[in-house]
C-alpha positions as CSV (number, residue, x, y, z in Angstrom):
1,X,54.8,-28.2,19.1
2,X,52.2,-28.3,16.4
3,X,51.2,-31.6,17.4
4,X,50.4,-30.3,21.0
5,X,47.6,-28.5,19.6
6,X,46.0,-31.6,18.4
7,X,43.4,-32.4,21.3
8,X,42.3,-28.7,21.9
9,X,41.5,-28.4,18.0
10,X,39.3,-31.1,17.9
11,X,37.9,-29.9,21.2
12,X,36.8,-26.8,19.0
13,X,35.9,-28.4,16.2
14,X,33.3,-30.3,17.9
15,X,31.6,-27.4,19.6
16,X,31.4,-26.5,16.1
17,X,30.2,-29.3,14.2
18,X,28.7,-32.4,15.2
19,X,29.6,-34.6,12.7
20,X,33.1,-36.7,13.4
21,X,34.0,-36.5,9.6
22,X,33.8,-32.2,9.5
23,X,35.7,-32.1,12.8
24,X,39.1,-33.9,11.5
25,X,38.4,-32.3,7.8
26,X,38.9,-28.6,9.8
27,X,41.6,-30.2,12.5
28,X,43.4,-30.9,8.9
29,X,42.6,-27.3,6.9
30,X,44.3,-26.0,10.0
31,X,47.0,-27.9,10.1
32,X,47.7,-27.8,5.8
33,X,47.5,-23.8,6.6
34,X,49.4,-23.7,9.4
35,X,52.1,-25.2,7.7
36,X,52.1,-23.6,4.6
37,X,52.9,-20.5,7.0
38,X,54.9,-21.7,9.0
39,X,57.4,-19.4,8.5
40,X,55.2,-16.7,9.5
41,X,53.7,-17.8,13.0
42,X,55.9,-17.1,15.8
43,X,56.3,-20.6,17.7
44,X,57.6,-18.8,21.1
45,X,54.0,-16.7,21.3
46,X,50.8,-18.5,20.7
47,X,50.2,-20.9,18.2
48,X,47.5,-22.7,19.8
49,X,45.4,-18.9,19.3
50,X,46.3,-18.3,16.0
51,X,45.3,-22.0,14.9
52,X,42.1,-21.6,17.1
53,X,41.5,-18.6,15.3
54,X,42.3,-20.0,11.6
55,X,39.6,-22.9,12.6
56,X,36.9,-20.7,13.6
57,X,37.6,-18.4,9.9
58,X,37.3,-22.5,7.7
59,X,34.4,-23.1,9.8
60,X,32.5,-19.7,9.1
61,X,33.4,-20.0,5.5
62,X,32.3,-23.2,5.3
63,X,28.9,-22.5,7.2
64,X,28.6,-20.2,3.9
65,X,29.7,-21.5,1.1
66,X,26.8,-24.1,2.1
67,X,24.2,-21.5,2.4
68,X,25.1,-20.6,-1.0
69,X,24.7,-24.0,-2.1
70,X,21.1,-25.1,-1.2
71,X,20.0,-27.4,-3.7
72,X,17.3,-26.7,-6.1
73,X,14.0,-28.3,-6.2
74,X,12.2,-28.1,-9.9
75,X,9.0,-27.3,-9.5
76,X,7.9,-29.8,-11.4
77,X,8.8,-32.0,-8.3
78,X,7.1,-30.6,-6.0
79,X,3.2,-31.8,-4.9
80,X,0.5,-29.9,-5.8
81,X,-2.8,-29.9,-3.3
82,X,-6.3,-30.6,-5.1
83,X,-8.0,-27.9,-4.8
84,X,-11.5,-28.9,-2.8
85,X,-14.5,-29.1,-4.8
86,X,-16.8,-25.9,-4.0
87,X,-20.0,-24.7,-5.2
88,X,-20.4,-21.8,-7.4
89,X,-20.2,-18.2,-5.7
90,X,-23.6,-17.0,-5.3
91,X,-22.4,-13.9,-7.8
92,X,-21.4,-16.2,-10.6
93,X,-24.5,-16.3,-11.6
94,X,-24.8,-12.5,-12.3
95,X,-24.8,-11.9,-16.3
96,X,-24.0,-8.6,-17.8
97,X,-27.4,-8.0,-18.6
98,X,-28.3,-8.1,-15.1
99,X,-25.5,-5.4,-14.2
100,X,-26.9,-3.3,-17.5
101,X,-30.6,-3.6,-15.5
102,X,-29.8,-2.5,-12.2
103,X,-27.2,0.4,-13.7
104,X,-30.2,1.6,-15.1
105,X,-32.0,1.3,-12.4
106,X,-29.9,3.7,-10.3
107,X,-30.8,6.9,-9.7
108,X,-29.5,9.3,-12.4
109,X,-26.8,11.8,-10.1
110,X,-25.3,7.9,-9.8
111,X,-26.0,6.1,-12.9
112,X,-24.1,8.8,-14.5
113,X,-20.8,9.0,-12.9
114,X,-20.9,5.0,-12.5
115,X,-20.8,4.6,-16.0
116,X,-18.9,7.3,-17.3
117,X,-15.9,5.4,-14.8
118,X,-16.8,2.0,-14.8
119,X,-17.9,1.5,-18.6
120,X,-16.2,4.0,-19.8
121,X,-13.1,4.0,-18.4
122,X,-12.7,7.9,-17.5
123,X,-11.0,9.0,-14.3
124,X,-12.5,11.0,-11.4
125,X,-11.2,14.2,-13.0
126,X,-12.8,13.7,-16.6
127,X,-16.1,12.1,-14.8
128,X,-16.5,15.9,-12.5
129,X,-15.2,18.0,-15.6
130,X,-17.9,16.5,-17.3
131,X,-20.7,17.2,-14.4
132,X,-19.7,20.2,-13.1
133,X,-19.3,18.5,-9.8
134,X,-16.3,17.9,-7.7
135,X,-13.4,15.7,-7.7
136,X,-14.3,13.9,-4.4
137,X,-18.2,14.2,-4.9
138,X,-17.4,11.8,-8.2
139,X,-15.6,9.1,-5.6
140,X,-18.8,9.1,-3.1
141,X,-21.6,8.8,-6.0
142,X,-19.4,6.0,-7.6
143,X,-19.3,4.2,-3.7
144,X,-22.9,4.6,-3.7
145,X,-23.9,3.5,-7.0
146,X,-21.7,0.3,-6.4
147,X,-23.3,-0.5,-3.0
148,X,-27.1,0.1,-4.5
149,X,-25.7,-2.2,-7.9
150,X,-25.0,-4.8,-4.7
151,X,-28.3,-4.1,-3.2
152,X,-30.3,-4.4,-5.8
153,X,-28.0,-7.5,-7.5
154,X,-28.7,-9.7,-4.3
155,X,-32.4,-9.4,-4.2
156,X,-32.8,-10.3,-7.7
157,X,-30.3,-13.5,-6.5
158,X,-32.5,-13.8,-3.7
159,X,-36.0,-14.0,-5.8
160,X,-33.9,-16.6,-8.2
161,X,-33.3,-18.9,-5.5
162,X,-36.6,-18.9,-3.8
């Protein structure tokens, strides 16, 4: 009776898996299980189902146990791209000094808060404690003073390279 069964597992087993060695490795995990129970399957119902059903169960399981398994490449093994050869950002050559310049070159309601958060590291809090000025004033001078320190930072770039 267990024999009978034969042609409809493979059937299965190929909609499963394409390869001809996996389909007769399951069509024989059913069969070592099915008689191992033996004793348990009722031979008068449906044993065709219950081996169908035990086929589908070794075929999920195996789908991942090999999900767990995907190899692993060393890095070291892996090609690196070269990075392309660029030319300098026009900002890299910006020195301290000329950020020291054009700080002090800001008007002094945003030279001050600038510094007192950029150089020296105090929050908005400490920087309007400090002034007497509010919490979000110290956020807008600090926006300004950085986009006048850009303003003024890319003209003197621009006289350099003229």
């Amino acid at each position: 009776m267990l024999t009978e069964q034969l042609p409809v597992l493979r059937a299965v087993a190929r909609n499963l898996v394409r390869n001809a060695n996996e389909v007769e490795d399951l069509v024989q995990d059913v069969y070592e299980r099915t008689l191992r129970q033996i004793d348990r399957i009722d031979m008068m119902a449906n044993p065709r189902g219950w081996m169908v059903t035990v086929l589908h169960n070794l075929h999920i399981d195996r789908c991942r146990q090999r999900a767990r398994m995907k190899p692993h490449v060393p890095c070291d093994d892996l090609p690196l791209a070269v990075p392309e050869e660029r030319e300098a950002p026009i900002w890299s050559a910006i020195t301290a000094e000329d950020v020291r310049r054009a700080t002090a070159d800001l008007p002094r309601e945003l030279r001050e808060p600038y510094v007192m958060f950029a150089l020296e590291g105090r929050s908005y809090i400490e920087v309007a404690a400090a002034l007497g000025i509010p919490k979000a004033t110290v956020g807008t001078r600090i926006s300004r003073a950085r986009a006048r320190l850009k303003e003024l930072l890319t003209a003197k770039l621009a006289e350099e390279g003229s």
